[in-house]
N, C-alpha and C positions, 0 to 999 in steps of 0.2 A: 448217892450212888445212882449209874443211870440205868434205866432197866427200857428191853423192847417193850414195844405195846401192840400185841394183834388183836383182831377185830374176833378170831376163834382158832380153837384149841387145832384144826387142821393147820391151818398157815403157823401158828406158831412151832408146832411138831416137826413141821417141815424144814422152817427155817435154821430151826436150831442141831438139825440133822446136816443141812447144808454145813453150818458153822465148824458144826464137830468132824467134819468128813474135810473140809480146806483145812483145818488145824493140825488133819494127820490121826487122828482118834483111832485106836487106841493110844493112847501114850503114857509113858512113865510117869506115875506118881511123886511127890515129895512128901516124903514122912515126917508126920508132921510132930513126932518128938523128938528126931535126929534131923530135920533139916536137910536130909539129902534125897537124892530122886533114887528110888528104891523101883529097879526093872520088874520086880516082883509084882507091884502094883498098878494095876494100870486105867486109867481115865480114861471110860467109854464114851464121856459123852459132854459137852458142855456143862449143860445146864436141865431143870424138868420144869416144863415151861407149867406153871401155877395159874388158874382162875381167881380174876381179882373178883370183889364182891359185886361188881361192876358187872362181871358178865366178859370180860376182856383178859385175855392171857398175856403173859410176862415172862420173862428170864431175864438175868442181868445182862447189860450190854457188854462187851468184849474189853472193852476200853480203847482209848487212845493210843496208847502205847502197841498193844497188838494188834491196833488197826492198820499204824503205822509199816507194821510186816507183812502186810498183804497185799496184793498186786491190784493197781487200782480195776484191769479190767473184771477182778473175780469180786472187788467191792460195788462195781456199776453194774453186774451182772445180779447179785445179793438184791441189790436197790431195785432192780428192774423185777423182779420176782416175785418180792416181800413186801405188801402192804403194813406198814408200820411207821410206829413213830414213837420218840425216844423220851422218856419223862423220868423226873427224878422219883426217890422210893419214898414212898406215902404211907405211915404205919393203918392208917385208913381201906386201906386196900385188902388188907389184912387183920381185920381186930383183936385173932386169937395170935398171931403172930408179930415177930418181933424181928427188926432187918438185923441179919450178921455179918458182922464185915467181914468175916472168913468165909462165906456163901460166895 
């Protein structure tokens, strides 16, 4: 799984502030033992961007799929902003943690 990668925890707070604000944030939840989007809950935010042991902050990337839904000028705008760069999930990064694919 691909996760951003900023240089510190400002840029990456920001970035992911930008994300959750194009996506529409607040937004309805999917409950996830009924499978349906429940208006009652609602998704503030993408992601909480985590210090790798590196020194370097993270959130997971958006994917392809919902990249695909976004208007290229608000993606070259993101790019022009966010120093970053995209690497796969390295249990390394994290030694007490463990990647979940529902994160």
């Amino acid at each position: 799984m691909l996760y951003y990668i900023f240089n510190d925890e400002t840029t990456a707070t920001q970035a992911e502030k930008y994300i959750s604000t194009v996506g529409g944030a607040p937004v309805a939840s999917t409950n996830l033992k009924t499978k349906q989007v429940d208006p009652n809950i609602l998704t503030t935010r993408w992601a909480i961007p985590l210090k790798r042991m590196d020194g370097k902050w993270v959130f997971q990337f958006i994917g392809e799929k919902k990249l695909r839904e976004i208007p290229q000028k608000t993606i070259d705008e993101f790019n022009s902003l966010y120093d970053y760069t995209l690497e796969e999930f390295d249990e390394s990064w994290f030694p007490d943690l463990e990647e979940d694919d529902d994160v």
